[in-house]
C-alpha positions in Angstrom: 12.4 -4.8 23.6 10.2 -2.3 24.1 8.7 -0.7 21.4 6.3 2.2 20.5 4.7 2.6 17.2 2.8 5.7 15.6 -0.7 3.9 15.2 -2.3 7.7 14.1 -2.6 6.4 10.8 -5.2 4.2 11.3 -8.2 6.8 10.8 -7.9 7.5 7.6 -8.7 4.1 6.1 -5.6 4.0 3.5 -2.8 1.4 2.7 -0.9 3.3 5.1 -3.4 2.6 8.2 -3.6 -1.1 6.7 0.0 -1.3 7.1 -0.1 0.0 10.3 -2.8 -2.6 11.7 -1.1 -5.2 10.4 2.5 -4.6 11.1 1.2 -4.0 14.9 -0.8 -7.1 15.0 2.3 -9.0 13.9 4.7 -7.4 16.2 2.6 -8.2 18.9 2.4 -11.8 18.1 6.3 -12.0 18.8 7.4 -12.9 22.8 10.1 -10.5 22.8 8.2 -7.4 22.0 6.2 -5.1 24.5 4.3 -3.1 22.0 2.8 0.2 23.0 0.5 2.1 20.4 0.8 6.0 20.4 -1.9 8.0 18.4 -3.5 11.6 18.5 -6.7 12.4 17.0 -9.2 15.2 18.5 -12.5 13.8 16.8 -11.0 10.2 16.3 -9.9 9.2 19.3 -12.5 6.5 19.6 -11.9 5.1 16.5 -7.7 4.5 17.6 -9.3 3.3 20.9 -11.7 0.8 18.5 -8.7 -0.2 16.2 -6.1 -0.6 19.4 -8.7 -3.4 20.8 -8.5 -5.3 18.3 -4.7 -6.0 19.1 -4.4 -8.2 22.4 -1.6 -7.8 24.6 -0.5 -4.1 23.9 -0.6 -0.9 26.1 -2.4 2.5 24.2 -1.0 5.9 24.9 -3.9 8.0 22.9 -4.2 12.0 23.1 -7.4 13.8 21.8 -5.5 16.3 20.0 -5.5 17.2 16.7 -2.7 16.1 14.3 -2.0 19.8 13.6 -1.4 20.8 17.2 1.1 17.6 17.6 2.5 18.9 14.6 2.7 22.2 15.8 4.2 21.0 19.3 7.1 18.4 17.5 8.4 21.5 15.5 9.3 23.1 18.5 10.2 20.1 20.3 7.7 20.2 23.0 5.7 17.0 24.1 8.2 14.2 22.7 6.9 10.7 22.9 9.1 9.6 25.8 7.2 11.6 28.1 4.3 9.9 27.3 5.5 6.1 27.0 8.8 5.5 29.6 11.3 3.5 29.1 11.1 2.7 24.9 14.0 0.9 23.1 12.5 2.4 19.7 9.7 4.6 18.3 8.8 3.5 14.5 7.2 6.9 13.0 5.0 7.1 10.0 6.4 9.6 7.4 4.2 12.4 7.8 5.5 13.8 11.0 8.3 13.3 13.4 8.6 13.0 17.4 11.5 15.5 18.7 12.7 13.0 20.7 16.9 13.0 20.6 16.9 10.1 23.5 15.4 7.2 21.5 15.9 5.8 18.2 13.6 6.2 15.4 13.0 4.4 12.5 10.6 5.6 10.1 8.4 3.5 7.4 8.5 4.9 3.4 6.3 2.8 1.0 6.8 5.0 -2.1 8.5 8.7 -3.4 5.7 9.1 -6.1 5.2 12.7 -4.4 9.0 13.9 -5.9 8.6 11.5 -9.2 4.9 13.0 -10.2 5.2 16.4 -8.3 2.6 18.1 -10.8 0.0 15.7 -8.6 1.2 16.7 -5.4 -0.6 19.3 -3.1 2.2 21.8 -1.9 1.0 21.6 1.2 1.5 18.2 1.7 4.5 17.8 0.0 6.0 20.3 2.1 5.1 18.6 5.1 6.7 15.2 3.8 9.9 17.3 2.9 9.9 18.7 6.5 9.6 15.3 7.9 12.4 13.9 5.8 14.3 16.6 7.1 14.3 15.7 10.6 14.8 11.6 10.0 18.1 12.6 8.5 18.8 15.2 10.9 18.1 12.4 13.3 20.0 9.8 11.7 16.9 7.7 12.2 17.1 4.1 10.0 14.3 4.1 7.6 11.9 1.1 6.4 11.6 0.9 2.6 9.1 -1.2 1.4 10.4 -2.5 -2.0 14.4 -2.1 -3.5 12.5 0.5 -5.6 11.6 2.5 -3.0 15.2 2.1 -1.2 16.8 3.0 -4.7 14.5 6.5 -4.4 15.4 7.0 -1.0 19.3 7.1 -1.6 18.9 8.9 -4.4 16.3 11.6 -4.5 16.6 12.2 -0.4 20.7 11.4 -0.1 20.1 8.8 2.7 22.9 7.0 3.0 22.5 3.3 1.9 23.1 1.4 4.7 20.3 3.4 6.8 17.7 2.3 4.4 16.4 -1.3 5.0 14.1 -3.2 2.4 11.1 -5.3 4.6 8.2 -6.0 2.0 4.7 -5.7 3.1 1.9 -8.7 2.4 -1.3 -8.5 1.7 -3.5 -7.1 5.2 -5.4 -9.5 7.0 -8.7 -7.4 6.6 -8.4 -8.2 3.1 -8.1 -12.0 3.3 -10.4 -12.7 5.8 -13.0 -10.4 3.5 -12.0 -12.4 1.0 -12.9 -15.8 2.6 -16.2 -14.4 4.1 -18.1 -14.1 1.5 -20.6 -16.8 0.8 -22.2 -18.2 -2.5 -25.2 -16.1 -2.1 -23.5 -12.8 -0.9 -21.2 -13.3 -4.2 -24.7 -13.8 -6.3 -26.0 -10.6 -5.0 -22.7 -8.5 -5.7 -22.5 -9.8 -9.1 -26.2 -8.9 -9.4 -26.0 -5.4 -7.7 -22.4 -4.9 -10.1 -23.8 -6.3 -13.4 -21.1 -8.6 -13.9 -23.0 -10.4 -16.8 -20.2 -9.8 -19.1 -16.2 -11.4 -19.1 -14.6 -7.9 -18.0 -10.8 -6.8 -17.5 -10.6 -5.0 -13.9 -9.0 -2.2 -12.3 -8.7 -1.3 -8.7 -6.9 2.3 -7.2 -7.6 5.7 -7.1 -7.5 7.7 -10.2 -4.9 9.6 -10.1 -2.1 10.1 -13.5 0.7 7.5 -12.3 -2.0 4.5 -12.6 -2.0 5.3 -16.1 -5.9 4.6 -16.8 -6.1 6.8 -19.9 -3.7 4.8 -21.5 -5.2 1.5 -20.3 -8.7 2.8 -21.4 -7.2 3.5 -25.3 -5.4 -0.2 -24.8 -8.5 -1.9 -24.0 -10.7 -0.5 -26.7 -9.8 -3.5 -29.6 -10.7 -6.1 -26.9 -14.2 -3.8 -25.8 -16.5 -6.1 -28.2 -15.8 -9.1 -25.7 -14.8 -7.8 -22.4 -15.9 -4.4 -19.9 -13.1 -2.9 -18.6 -14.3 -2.2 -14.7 -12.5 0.5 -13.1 -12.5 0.7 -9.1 -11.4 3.0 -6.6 -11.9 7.1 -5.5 -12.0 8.8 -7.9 -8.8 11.2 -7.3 -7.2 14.1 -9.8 -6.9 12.4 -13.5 -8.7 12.9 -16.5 -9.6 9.4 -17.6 -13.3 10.0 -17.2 -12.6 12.2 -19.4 -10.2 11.3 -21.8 -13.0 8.1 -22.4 -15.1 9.9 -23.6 -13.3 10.3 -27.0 -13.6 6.4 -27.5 -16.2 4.2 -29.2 -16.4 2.1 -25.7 -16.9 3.3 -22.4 -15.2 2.2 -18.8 -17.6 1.5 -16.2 -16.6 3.6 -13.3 -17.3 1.8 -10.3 -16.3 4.1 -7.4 -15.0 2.9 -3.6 -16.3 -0.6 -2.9 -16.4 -2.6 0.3 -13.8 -5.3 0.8 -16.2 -8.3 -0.2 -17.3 -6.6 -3.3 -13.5 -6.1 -4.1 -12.8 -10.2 -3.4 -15.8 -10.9 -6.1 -14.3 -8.6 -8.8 -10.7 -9.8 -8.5 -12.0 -13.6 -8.4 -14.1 -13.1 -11.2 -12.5 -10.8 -14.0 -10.5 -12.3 -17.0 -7.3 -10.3 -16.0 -6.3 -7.7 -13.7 -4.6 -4.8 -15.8 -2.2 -3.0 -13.4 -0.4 -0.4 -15.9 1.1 1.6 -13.6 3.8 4.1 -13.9 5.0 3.8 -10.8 4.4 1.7 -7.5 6.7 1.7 -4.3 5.1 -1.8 -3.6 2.4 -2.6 -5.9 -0.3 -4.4 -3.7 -2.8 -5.1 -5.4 -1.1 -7.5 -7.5 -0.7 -10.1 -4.5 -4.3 -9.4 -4.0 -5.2 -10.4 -7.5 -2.8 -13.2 -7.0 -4.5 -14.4 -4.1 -7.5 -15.0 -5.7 -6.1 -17.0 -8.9 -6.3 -14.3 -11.4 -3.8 -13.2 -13.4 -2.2 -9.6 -14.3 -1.0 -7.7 -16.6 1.6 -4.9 -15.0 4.1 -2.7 -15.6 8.0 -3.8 -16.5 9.3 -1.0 -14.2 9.8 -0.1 -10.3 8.3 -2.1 -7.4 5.2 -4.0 -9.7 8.8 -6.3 -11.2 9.9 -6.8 -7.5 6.7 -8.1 -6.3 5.4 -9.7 -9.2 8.3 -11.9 -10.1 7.7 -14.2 -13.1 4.5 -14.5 -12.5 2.8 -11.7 -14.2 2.8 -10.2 -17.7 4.8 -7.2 -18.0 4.4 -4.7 -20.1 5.7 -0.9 -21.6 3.1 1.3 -19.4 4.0 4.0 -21.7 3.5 2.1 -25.0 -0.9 1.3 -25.1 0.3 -1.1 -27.8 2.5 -3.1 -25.4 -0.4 -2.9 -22.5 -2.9 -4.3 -25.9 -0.8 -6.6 -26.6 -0.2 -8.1 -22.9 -3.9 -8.2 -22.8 -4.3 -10.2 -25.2 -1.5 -12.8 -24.5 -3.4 -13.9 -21.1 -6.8 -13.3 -22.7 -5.6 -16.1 -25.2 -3.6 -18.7 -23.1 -4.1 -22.0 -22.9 -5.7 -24.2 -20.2 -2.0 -25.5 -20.0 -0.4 -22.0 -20.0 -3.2 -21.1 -17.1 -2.5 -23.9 -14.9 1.5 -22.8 -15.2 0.9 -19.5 -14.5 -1.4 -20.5 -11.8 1.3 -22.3 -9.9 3.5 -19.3 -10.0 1.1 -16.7 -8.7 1.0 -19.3 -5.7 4.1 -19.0 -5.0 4.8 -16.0 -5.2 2.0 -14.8 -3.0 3.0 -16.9 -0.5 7.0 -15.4 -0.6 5.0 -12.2 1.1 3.7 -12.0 4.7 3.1 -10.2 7.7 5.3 -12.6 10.2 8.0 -12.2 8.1 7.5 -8.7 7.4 7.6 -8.2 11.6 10.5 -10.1 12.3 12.6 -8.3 9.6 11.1 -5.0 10.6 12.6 -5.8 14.5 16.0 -6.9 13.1 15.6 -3.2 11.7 14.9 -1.7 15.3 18.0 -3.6 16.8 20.1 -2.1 14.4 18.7 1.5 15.2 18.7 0.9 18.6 22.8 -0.6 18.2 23.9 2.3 16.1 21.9 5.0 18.4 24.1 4.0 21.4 
C-alpha cells in the first residue's frame, strides 16, 4: 500500500507535529507500507527535510511554498497531491487544509472539537479555516481518524459525519518524550531541580493556559493544601486569566513557562500529584505522561481524560473547586498500600496505549477508505 501523509505539521512543534512524527515513524516500521512524506513550508523547508531524516525508509516530496499559497492553490483545485507523488493508495491529511484531489482517498486525523465547544477562545480566522476544511472531508466523503470515543461522539454530532466514517485509533505517548524521559541522568536531574527550586513537595500542571484547562479553578482548589505543597504550573502561557485571577488569593502559583522535554520528565517524576482539571480533552496526553513516570492524577470525570485514564486516576467535578480540593486531598493522603495499587494500575494502563498499535489500526482505517473509494 502506498501511502502519503501530510508531514507539514511538524514545524510548529505542537501535539499535532508529535503526532505526526510518530504516527510516520510507526507506519514506516510496517513491511507493507511504502510511506511518502508530503510537506510545504517557504522558510521551513529544512526543518521538514531535518525531521523526514530521521525516518528511514521513506521517500519526501517537500515544496518551499508557503502554507498560504498551498492553501490558496487547494481552494481552487490546482496542484493536488497526486501530481506530485504517483501512484498513492491513500493521502492521510491533517485538519487544517485539504488536497483537491477527487482520484484518491483521504482520510483525515481530528484529535479534539474544543474550537466549536469553547468558540469564545477561538480566533475567527482559524476557525474558519477548520470549518472550510471540514467542509471539503465531507464533501469528499473522506473517513476520518478520531482520536478518542469523545472526539468521534463530537464529530457525529457537532459536524453530522456519519458514524461509520469516523474511526476511533488512540494516540500514545511520542517517543521524543520517553526517550527524554530516560536520558536524563542523576546529575542533570540535580541541576533542574536546582535551576526549578523544587525544594518543596509541589502539585504540578503542565499545558498552555488557555480557559478549558480550568487553572483558575485549580488555583482556588489548591489554596487549603498551599501551606504544604506549590502548585507548579507549566506550559505557554496562552489567552486565560489565571495569572490573574491568582492574584486575589493568599498563595501564589509559580508560573513556570515552556520547558525542555527533560525538565518536563523531572517535574512529572517528582511532584506529589499531577492535577489535570480540565474541561475538556479530545485525548488527554499528558495523563499517560504522568502515568509513565509513576505519579498519580487527579482529572476530570468528563470527555476523553475518563477514556484514557480508566480506573486509574482520580476523577473529579472540574466545575466544582470543592470536588478538585477534595480529589487532591484523597491522593495527597493515601496509604503506602493504596499507592502501590494505584501504582499497578497506572502501569497498565499506560501500557494499553502505543504507537504500533496506533499504526496498524490507523492502516486498517486506510483500507477501508481505500475499499469504500472504489
Amino acid at each position: 500500500m502506498h501511502v502519503g501523509i501530510d508531514f507539514t505539521s511538524v514545524i510548529y512543534g505542537r501535539g499535532v507535529s508529535r503526532y505526526t512524527q510518530n504516527l510516520s515513524r510507526s507506519l514506516a516500521q510496517l513491511p507493507e507500507i511504502q510511506l511518502t512524506l508530503f510537506g510545504y513550508s517557504l522558510r521551513q523547508k529544512d526543518v521538514l527535510e531535518t525531521q523526514a531524516e530521521k525516518i528511514p525508509g521513506v521517500a519526501t516530496q517537500f515544496l518551499r511554498l508557503p502554507t498560504s499559497a498551498i492553501e490558496k492553490l487547494w481552494q481552487f483545485g490546482l496542484k493536488p497531491v497526486s501530481g506530485y507523488i504517483p501512484n498513492l493508495d491513500v493521502f492521510h491529511s491533517w485538519d487544517w487544509v485539504q488536497p483537491p484531489d477527487k482520484n484518491i482517498p483521504i482520510v483525515s486525523t481530528i484529535h479534539d472539537l474544543a474550537i466549536l465547544k469553547f468558540p469564545k477562545t477561538a480566533h475567527p480566522a482559524i476557525l474558519k479555516a477548520h470549518e472550510r476544511s471540514w467542509k471539503m472531508l465531507k464533501e469528499h466523503r473522506s473517513h476520518i481518524i478520531a482520536v478518542s470515543q469523545t472526539t468521534k461522539t463530537d464529530i457525529v454530532k457537532l459536524l453530522g459525519y456519519p458514524a461509520y466514517m469516523v474511526h476511533v485509533v488512540h494516540e500514545a505517548v511520542p517517543e521524543e518524550f520517553l526517550k527524554a524521559a530516560d536520558s536524563v541522568t542523576e546529575e542533570q536531574e540535580l541541576l533542574i531541580k536546582e535551576k526549578l527550586v523544587l525544594n518543596r513537595p509541589y502539585i504540578f500542571f503542565v499545558g498552555t493556559r488557555e480557559p478549558r484547562k480550568n487553572l483558575t479553578r485549580l488555583i482556588q482548589a489548591w489554596q487549603p493544601l498551599a501551606s504544604e505543597y506549590d502548585l507548579l504550573i507549566a506550559g505557554e502561557s496562552g489567552w486565560d486569566e489565571s495569572d490573574l485571577a491568582a492574584k486575589q488569593y493568599k498563595y501564589q502559583p509559580r508560573f513556570l513557562g515552556r520547558i525542555t522535554d527533560k525538565a518536563l520528565s523531572v517535574l512529572y517524576a517528582n511532584a506529589e500529584v499531577f492535577a489535570f482539571p480540565s474541561l475538556y480533552e479530545g485525548f488527554g496526553l499528558p495523563i499517560l505522561e504522568s502515568f509513565h513516570h509513576g505519579t498519580p492524577v487527579v482529572t476530570s470525570n468528563n470527555s476523553g481524560m475518563i477514556e484514557v485514564a480508566g480506573n486509574a486516576a482520580e476523577f473529579v467535578n472540574p466545575e466544582s473547586v470543592e470536588s478538585i480540593t477534595l480529589g487532591l486531598q484523597k491522593i495527597l493522603n493515601e496509604t503506602t498500600e493504596e499507592q502501590k495499587k494505584r501504582l499497578q494500575r497506572m502501569i497498565i494502563r499506560q501500557q494499553m496505549f502505543n504507537w504500533e498499535t496506533t499504526a496498524r489500526e490507523t492502516v486498517a482505517v486506510y483500507k477501508q477508505a481505500i475499499q469504500d473509494f472504489k
